[in-house]
DSSP file (Angstrom, degrees, kcal/mol; ACC not computed):
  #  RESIDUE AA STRUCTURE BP1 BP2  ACC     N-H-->O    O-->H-N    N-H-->O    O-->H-N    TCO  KAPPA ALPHA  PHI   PSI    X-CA   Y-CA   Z-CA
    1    1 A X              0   0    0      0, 0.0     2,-0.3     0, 0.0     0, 0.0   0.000 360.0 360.0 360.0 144.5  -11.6   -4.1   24.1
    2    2 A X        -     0   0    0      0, 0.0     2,-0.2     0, 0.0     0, 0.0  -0.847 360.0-163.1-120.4 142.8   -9.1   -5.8   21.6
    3    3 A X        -     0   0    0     -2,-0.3     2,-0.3     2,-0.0     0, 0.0  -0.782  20.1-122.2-130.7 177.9  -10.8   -8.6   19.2
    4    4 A X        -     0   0    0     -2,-0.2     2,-0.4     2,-0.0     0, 0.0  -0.668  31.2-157.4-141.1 147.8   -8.8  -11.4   17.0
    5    5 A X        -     0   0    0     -2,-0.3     2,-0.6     2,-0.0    -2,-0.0  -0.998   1.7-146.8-139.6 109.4   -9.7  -11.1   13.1
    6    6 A X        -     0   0    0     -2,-0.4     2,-0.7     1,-0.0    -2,-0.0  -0.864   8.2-159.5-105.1 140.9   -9.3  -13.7   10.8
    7    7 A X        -     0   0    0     -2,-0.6     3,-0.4     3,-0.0     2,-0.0  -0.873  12.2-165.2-124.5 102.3   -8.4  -13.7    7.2
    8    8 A X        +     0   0    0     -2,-0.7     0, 0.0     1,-0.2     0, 0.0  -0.283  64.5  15.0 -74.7 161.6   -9.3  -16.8    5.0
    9    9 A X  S    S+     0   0    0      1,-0.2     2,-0.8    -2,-0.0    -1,-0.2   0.571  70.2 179.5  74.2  32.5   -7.8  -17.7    1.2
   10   10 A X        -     0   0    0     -3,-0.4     2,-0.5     1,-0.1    -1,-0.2  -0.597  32.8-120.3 -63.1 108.4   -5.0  -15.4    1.4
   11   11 A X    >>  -     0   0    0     -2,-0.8     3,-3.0     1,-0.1     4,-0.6  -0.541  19.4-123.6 -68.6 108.8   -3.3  -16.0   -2.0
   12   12 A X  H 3> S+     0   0    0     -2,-0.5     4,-3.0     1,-0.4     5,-0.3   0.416 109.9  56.0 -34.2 -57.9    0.4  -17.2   -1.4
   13   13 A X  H 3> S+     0   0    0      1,-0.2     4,-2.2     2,-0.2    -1,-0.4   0.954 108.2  48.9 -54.9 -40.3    2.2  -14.4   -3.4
   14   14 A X  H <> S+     0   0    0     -3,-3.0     4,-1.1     1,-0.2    -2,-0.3   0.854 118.7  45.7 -69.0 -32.4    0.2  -11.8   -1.0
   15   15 A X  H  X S+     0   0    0     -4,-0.6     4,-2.4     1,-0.2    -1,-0.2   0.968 113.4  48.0 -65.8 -36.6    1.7  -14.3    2.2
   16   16 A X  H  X S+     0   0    0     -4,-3.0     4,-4.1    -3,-0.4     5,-0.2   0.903 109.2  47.6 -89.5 -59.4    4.7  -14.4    0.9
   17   17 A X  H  X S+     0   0    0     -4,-2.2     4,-2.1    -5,-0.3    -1,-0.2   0.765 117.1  48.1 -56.3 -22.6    5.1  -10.5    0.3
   18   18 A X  H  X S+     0   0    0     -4,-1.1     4,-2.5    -5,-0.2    -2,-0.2   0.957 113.1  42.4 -89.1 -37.1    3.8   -9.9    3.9
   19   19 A X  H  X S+     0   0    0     -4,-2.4     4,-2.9     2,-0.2     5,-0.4   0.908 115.5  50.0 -70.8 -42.5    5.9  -12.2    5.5
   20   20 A X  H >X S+     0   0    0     -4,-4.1     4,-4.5     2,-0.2     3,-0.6   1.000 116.2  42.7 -44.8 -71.8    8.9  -11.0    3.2
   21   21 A X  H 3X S+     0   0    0     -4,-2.1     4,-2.6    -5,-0.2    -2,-0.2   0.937 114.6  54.2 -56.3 -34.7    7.9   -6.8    4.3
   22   22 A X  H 3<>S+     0   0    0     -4,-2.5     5,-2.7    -5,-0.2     4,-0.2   0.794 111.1  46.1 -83.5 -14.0    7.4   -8.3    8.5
   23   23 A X  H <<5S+     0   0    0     -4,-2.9     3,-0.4    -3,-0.6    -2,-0.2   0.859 110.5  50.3 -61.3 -58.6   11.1   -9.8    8.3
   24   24 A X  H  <5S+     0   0    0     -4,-4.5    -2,-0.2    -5,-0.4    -3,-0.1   0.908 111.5  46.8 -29.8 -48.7   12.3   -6.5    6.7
   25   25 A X  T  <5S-     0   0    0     -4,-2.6    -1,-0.2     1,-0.1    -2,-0.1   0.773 118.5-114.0 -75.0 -15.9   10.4   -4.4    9.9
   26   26 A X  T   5S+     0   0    0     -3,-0.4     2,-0.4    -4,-0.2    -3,-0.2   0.846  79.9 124.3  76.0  56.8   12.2   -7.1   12.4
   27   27 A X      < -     0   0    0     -5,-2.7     2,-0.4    -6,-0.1    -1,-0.2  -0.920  66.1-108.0-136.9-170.8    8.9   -8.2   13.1
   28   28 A X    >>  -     0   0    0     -2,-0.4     4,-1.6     1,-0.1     3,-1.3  -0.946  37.7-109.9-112.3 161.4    6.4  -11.3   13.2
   29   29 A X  H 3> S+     0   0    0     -2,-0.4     4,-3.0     1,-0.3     3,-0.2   0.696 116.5  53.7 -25.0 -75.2    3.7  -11.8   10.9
   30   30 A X  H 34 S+     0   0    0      1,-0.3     4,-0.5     2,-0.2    -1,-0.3   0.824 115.3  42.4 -41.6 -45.2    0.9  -11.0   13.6
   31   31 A X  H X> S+     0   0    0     -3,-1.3     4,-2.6     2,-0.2     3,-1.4   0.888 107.1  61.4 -84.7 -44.6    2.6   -7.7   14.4
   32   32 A X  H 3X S+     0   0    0     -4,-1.6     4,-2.2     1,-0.3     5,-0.4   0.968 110.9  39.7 -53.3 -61.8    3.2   -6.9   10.9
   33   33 A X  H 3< S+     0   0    0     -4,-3.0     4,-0.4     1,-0.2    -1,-0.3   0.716 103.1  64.4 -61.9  -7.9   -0.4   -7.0   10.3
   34   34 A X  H <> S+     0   0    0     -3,-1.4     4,-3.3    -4,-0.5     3,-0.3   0.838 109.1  43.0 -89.7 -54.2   -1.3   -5.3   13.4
   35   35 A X  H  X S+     0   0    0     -4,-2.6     4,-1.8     1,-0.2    -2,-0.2   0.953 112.6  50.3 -62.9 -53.6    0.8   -1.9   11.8
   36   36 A X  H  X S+     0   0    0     -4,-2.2     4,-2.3     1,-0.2    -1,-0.2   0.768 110.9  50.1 -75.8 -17.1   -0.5   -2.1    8.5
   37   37 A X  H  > S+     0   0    0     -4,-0.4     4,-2.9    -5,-0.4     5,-0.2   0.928 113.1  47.2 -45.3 -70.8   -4.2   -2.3   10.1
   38   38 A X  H >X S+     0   0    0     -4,-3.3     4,-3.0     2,-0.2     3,-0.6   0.964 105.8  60.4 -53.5 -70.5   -3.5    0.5   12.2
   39   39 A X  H 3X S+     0   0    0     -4,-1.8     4,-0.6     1,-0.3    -2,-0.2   0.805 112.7  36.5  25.7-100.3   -2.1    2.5    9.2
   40   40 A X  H >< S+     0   0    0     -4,-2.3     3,-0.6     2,-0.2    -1,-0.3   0.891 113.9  52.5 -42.7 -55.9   -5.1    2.4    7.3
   41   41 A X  H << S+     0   0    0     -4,-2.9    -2,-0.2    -3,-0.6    -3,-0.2   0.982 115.2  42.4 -58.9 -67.4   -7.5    2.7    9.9
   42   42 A X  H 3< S+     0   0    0     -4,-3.0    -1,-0.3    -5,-0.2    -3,-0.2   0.256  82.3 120.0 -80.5   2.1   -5.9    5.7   11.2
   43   43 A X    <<  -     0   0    0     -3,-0.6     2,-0.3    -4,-0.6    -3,-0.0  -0.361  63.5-128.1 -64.6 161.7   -5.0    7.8    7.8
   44   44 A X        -     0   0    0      1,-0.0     2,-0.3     0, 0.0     0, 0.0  -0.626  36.2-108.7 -92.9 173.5   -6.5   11.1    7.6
   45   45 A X        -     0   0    0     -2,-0.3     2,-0.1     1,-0.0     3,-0.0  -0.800  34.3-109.7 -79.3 134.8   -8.3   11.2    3.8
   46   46 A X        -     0   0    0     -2,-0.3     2,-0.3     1,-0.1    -1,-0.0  -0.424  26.0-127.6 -59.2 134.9   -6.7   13.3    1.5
   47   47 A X    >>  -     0   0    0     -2,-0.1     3,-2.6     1,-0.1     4,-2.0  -0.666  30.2-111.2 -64.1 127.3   -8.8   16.4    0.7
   48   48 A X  H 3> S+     0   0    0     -2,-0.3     4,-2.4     1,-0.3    -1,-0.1   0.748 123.3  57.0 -27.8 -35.2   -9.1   16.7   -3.2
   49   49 A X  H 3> S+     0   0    0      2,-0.2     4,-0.8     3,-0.2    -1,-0.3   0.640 108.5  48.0 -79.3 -33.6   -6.8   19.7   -3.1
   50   50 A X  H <> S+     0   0    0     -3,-2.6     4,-2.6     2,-0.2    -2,-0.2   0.898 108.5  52.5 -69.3 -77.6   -4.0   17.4   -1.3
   51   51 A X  H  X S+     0   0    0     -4,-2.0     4,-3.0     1,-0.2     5,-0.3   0.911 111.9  44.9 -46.2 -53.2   -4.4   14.8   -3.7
   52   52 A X  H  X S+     0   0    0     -4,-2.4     4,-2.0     2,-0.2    -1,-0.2   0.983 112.5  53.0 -37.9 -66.6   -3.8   17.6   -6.9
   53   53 A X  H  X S+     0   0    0     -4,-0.8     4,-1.8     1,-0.2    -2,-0.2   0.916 114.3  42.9 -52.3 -73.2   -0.8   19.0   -4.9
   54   54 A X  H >X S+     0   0    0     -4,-2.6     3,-0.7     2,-0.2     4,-0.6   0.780 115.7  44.8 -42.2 -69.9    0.5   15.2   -4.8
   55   55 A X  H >< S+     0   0    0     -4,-3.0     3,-4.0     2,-0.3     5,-0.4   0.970 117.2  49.6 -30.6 -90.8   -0.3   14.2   -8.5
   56   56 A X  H >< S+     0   0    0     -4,-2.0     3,-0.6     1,-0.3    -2,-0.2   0.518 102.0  55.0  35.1 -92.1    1.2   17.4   -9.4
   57   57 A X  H << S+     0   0    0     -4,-1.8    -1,-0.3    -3,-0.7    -2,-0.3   0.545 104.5  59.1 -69.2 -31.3    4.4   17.1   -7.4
   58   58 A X  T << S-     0   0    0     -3,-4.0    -1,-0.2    -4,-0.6    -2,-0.2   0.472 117.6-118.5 -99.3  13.4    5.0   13.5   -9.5
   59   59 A X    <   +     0   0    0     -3,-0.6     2,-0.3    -4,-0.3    -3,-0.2   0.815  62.4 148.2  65.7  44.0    4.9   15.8  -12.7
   60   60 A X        +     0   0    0     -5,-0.4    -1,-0.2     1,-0.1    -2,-0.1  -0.835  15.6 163.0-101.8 144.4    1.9   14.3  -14.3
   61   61 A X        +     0   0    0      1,-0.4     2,-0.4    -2,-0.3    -1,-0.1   0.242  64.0  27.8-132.5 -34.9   -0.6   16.7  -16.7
   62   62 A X  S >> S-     0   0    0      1,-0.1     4,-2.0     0, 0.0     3,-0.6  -0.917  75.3-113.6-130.9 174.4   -2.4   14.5  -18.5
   63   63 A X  T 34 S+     0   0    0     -2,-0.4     4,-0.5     1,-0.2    -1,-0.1   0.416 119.2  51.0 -65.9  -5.4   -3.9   10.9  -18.6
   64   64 A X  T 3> S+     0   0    0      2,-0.2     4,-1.0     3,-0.1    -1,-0.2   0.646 108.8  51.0 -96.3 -18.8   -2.0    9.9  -21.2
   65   65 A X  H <> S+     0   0    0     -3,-0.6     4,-3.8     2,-0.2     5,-0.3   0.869 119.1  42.3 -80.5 -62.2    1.6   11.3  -19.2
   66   66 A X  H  X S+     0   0    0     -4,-2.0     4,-1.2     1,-0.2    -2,-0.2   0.964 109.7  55.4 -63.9 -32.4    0.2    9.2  -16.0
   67   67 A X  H >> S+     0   0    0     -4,-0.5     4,-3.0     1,-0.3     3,-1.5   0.979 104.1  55.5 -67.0 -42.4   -0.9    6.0  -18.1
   68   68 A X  H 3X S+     0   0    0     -4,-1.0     4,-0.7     1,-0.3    -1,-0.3   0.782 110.8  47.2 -54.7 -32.6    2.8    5.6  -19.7
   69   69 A X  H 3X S+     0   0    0     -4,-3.8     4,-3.6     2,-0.2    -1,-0.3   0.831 104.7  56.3 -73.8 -16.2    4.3    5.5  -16.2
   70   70 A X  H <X S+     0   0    0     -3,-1.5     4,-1.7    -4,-1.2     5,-0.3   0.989 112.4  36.1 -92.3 -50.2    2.3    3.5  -15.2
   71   71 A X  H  < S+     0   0    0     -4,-3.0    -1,-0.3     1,-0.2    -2,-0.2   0.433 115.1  59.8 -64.5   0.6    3.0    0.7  -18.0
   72   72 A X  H  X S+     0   0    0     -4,-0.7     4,-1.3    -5,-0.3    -1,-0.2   0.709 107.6  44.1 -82.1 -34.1    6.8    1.8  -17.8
   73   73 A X  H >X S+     0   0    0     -4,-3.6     3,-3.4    -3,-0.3     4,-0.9   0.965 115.4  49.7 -60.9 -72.5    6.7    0.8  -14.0
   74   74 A X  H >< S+     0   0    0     -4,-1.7     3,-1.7     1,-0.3    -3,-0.2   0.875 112.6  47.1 -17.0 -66.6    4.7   -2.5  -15.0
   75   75 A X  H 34 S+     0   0    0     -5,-0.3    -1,-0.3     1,-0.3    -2,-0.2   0.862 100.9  66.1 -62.9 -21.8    7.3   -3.3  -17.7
   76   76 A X  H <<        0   0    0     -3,-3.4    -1,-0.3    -4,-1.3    -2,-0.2   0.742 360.0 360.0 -77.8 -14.6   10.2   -2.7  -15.4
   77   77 A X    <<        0   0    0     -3,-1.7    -1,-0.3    -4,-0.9    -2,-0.2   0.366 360.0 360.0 -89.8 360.0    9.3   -5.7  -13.3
């Protein structure tokens, strides 16, 4: 059985970015929301061991390594 969801006070930049990402897919808005719904719902959860692997793989070692990317991405925008 399929139910209808509503989503109140959605702040404009977050409309704006969805509507922006459901033109990209060639889709509409409703549908767009429909995927990313599913998405979510349906990921498996990473196992801790996954999540290492992952971290890892983006060549991070410490907290100080990962915090500097993270405020070089920030500043690049």
């Amino acid at each position: 059985m399929a139910a209808s969801i509503s989503v109140k006070a959605v702040p404009e930049r977050i409309l704006r970015r969805l509507r922006a990402r459901a033109a990209r897919s060639r889709r509409s808005l409703q549908r767009e929301l429909l995927v990313i719904l599913e998405e979510a719902a349906l990921a498996e959860p990473l196992a801790p061991a996954d999540l290492l692997r992952r971290v890892r793989a983006l060549g991070l070692r410490t907290p100080s390594e990962s915090a500097r990317m993270v405020r070089e991405d920030r500043d690049a925008r």
